[in-house]
C-alpha positions in Angstrom: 154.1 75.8 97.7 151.0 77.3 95.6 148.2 78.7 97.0 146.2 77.3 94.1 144.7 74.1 94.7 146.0 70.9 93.4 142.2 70.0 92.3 139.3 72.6 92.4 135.8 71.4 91.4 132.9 73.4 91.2 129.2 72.8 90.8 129.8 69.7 89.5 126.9 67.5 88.2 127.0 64.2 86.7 124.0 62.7 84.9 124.0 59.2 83.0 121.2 58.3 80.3 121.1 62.3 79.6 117.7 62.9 77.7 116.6 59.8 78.3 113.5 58.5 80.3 115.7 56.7 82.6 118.0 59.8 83.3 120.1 59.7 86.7 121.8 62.4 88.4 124.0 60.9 90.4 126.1 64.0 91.6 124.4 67.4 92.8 126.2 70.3 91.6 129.5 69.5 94.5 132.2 71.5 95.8 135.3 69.8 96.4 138.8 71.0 96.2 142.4 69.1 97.2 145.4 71.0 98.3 148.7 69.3 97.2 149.9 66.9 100.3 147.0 66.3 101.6 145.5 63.0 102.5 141.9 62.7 102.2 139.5 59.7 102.8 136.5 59.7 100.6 134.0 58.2 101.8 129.7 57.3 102.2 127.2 54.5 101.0 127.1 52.0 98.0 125.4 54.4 95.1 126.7 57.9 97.1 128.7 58.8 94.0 132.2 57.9 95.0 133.4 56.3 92.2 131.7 58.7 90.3 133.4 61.4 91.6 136.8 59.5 91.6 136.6 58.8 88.0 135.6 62.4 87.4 138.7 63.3 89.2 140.9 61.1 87.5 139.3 62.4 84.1 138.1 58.8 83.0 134.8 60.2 83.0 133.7 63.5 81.9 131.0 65.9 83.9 127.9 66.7 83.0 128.3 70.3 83.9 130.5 72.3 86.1 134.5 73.2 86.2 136.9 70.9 87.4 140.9 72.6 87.3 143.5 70.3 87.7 146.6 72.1 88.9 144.9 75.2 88.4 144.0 74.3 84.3 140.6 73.6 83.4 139.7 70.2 82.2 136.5 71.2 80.5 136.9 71.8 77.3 140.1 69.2 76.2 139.9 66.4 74.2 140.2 63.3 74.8 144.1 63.1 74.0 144.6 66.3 76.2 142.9 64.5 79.1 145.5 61.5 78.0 148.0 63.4 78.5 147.1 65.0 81.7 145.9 62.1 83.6 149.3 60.2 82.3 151.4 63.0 84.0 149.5 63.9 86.9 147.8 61.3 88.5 148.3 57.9 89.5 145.4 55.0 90.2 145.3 52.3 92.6 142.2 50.2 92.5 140.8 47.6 94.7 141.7 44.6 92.2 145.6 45.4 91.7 145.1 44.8 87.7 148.5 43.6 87.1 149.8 41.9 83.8 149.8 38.4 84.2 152.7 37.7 81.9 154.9 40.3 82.7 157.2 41.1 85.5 156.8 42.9 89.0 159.1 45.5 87.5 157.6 45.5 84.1 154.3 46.0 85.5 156.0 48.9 87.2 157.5 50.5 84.5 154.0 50.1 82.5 152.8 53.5 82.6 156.4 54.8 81.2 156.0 52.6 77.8 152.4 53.6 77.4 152.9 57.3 78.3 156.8 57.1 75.8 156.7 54.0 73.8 159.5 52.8 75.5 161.0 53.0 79.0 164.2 54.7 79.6 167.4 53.5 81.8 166.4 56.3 84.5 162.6 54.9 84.3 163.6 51.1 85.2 166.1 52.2 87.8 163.5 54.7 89.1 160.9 51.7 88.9 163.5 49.6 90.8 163.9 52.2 93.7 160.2 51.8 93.7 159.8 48.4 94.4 162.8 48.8 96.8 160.5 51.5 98.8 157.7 48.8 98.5 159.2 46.2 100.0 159.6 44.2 97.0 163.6 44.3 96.4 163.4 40.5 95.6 160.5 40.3 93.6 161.3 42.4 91.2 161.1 39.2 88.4 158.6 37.9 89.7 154.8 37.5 87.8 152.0 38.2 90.0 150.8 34.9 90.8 153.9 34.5 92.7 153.1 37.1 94.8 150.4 37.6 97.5 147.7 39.6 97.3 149.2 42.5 99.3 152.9 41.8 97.5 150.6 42.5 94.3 148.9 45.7 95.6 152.1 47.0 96.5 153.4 46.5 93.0 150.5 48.6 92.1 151.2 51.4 94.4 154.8 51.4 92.8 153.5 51.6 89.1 151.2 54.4 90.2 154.1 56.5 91.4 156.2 55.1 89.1 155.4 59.2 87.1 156.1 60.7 90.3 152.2 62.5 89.8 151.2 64.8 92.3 148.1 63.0 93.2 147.1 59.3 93.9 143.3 58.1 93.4 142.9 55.4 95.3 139.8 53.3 95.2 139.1 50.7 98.2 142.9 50.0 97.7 142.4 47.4 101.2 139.0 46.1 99.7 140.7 43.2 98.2 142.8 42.2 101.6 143.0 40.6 104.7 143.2 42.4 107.6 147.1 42.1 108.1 147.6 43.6 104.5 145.1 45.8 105.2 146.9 47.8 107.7 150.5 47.1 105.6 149.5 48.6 102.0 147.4 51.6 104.5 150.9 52.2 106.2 152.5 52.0 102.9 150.2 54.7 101.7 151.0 56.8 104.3 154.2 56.8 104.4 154.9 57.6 100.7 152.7 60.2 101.7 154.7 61.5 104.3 157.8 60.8 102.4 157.5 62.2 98.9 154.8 65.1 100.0 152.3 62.7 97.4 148.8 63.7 98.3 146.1 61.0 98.2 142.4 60.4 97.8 141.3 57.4 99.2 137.9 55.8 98.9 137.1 53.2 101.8 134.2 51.9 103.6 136.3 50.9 106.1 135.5 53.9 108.8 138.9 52.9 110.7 140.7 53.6 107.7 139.1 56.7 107.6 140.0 57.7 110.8 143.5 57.5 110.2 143.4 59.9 107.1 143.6 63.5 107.9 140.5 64.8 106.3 137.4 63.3 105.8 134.9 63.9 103.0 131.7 62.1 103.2 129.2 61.6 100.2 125.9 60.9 100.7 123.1 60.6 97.7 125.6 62.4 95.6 126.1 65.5 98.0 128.9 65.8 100.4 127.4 66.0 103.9 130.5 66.0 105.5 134.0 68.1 105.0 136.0 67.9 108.2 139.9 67.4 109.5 140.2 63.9 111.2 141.5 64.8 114.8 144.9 64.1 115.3 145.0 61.4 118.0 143.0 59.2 115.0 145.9 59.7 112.2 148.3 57.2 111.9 
């Protein structure tokens, strides 16, 4: 495995409204870097920065200032197709609302980010989209629309179509905020075991401190500074 780190960011500073009177700096000039397999929980208060920082990390939003190198290439600097490109091949998303197609199928919704990232979706794509599913539970579901599934059955689709690129990295943001407390732990489980499985590494924002203590590194945020960088002890992972 490299020593480099899977995501490296330095002084990074985010500011909205920029020359305007009602200019906000929301991040602090942070530190943050990933190692490939890790599983991290990201976590703090409403208006910390987390989403911020997610989105910055999943280059849907672009920094202010600083340097930000994703598998050991610096993102400042592209444009906005080479960010495209890179965030199509390395990273998958799983958000709190599933944002699944209503009209097509579990397995189309799947195979998704193939036809955006290729125009089309290949015979190894579907099968790998079905293995997917398969993994997720979701074997016999794979024609049905999401309002035939639950809310968990959904947020499992999602987790296949974010893998569905085999990235290196998931961003996942309040992925159980959606869910009972049954589906909760499931999709949590889920997580972790494609974790463990395909060596994905995850970052996870929660506000749900038990989740947290069941990742293996905590990173907490707090007025747009992280206060808190620290291995969760073992006897709390699961």
């Amino acid at each position: 495995m490299s020593d480099t780190p899977l995501i490296e960011l330095h002084q990074v500073r985010k500011t909205y409204n920029l020359g305007l009177p009602n200019a906000t700096e929301v991040l602090h000039g942070l530190d943050l870097s990933v190692n490939a397999g890790e599983f991290v929980a990201l976590m703090g208060p409403s208006g910390s920065g987390k989403s911020t920082l997610l989105n910055i990390v999943g280059l849907l939003e672009r920094m202010t200032s600083g340097s930000y190198r994703l598998q050991g290439e610096e993102m400042v600097g592209l444009d906005d197709g080479g960010l495209t490109l890179r965030r199509r091949r390395l990273l998958g998303f799983v958000f709190q609302f599933h944002h699944l197609l209503p009209a097509f199928s579990a397995l189309e919704n799947v195979t998704l980010p193939a036809l955006m990232a290729e125009g089309r979706v290949s015979d190894a794509q579907r099968s790998r989209a079905k293995d997917l599913l398969d993994a997720v539970g979701l074997s016999a579901a794979l024609d049905k629309r999401p309002s035939e599934l639950s809310g968990g059955m959904q947020q499992r689709v999602a987790i296949a179509r974010a893998l569905v690129m085999n990235p290196p990295l998931v961003l996942a943001d309040e992925p159980t905020g959606n869910l009972d407390t049954v589906s909760s732990d499931e999709v949590f489980r889920l997580l972790r075991r494609i974790h463990v499985e395909r060596g994905t590494a995850f970052v996870v924002v929660t506000h749900d401190a038990r989740l947290g203590a069941r990742c293996d590194r905590l990173v907490e945020l707090v007025d747009g500074q992280i206060a808190r960088d620290e291995p969760v002890p073992a006897e709390g992972v699961a």
